[in-house]
C-alpha positions in Angstrom: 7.6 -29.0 -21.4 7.0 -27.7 -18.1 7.8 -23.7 -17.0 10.8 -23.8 -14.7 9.5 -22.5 -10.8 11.6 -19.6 -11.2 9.3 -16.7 -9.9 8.1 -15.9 -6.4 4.3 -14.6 -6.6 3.6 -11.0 -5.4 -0.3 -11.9 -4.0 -0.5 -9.4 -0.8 1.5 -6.4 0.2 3.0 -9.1 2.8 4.9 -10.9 -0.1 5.9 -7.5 -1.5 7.5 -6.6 1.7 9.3 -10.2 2.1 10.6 -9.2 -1.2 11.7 -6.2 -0.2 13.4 -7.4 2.6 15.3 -9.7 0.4 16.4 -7.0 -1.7 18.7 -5.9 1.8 20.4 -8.8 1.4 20.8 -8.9 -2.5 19.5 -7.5 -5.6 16.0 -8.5 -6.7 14.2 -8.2 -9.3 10.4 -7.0 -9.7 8.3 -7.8 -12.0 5.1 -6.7 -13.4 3.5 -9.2 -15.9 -0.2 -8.9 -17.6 -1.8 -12.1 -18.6 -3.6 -10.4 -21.6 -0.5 -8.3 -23.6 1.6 -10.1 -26.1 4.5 -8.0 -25.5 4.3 -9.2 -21.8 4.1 -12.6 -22.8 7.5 -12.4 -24.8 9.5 -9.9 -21.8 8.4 -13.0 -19.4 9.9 -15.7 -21.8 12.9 -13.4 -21.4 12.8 -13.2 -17.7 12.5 -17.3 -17.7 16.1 -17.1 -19.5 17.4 -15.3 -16.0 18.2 -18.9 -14.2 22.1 -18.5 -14.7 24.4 -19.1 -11.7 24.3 -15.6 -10.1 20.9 -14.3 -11.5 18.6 -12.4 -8.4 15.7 -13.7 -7.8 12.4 -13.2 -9.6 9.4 -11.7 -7.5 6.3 -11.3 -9.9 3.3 -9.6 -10.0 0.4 -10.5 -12.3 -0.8 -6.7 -12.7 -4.7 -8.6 -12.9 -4.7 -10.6 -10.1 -2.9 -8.1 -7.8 -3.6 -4.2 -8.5 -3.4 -3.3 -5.1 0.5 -4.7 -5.3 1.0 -3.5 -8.2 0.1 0.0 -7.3 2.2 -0.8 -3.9 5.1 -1.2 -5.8 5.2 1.8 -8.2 4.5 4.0 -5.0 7.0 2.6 -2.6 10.1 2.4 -5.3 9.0 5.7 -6.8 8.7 3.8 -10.1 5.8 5.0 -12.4 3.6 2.1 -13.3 4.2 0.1 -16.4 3.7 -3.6 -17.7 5.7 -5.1 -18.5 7.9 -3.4 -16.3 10.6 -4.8 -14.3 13.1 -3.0 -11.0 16.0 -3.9 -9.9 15.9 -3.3 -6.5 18.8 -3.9 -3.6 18.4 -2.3 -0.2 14.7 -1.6 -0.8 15.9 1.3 -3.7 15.1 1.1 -7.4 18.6 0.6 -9.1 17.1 0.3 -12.8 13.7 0.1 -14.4 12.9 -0.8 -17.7 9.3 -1.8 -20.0 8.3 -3.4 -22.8 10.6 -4.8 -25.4 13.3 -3.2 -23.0 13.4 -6.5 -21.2 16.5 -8.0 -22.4 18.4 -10.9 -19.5 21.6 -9.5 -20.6 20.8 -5.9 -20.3 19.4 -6.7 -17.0 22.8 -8.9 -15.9 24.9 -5.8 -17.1 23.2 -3.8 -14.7 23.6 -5.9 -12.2 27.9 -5.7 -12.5 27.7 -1.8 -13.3 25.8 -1.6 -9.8 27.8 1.1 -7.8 26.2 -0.4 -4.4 27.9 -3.3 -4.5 
């Protein structure tokens, strides 16, 4: 069975600042994905359960492919580098960061109603 197209590649600092952009109009979500870590394999089979009614959107960077965005995004959210890692992000700020088996859709959608911002 085919992946769902539910993630928008991070390849060039231009797509990181599109996404960032975005994230002025609604919250976004960041993230950070290694090809070669198990643990990152099973955070983005969680991330592929955020296609509910309401869910942000899902910009992702493959931390192999695209070191230089990766590094772009840790310095301009002020977010240390991790992966898997992902950032909620609205109006270009880091709302909530989490790693690892941290990665949970439902901790991520509780965020998104506890966001003060809003």
């Amino acid at each position: 069975m085919a992946e769902p197209n539910l993630f928008h590649s991070l390849d060039s600092l231009d797509d990181l600042e599109a996404a960032l952009s975005h994230s002025e109009q609604e919250p976004v979500l960041v993230y950070k994905h290694s090809r070669t870590c198990f643990t990152s394999y099973r955070a983005r089979q969680e991330m592929l359960t955020m296609n509910e009614p309401g869910d942000p959107p899902i910009y992702e960077v493959v931390v192999q492919q695209a070191r230089r965005v990766s590094n772009e995004v840790a310095q301009r959210l002020g977010v240390r580098h991790q992966s898997p890692q992902l950032i909620l992000v609205h109006h270009r700020q880091p709302l909530f960061d989490t790693s690892h088996s941290w990665i949970k859709a439902e901790r991520i959608r509780r965020q998104l109603t506890e966001d003060p911002s809003e």
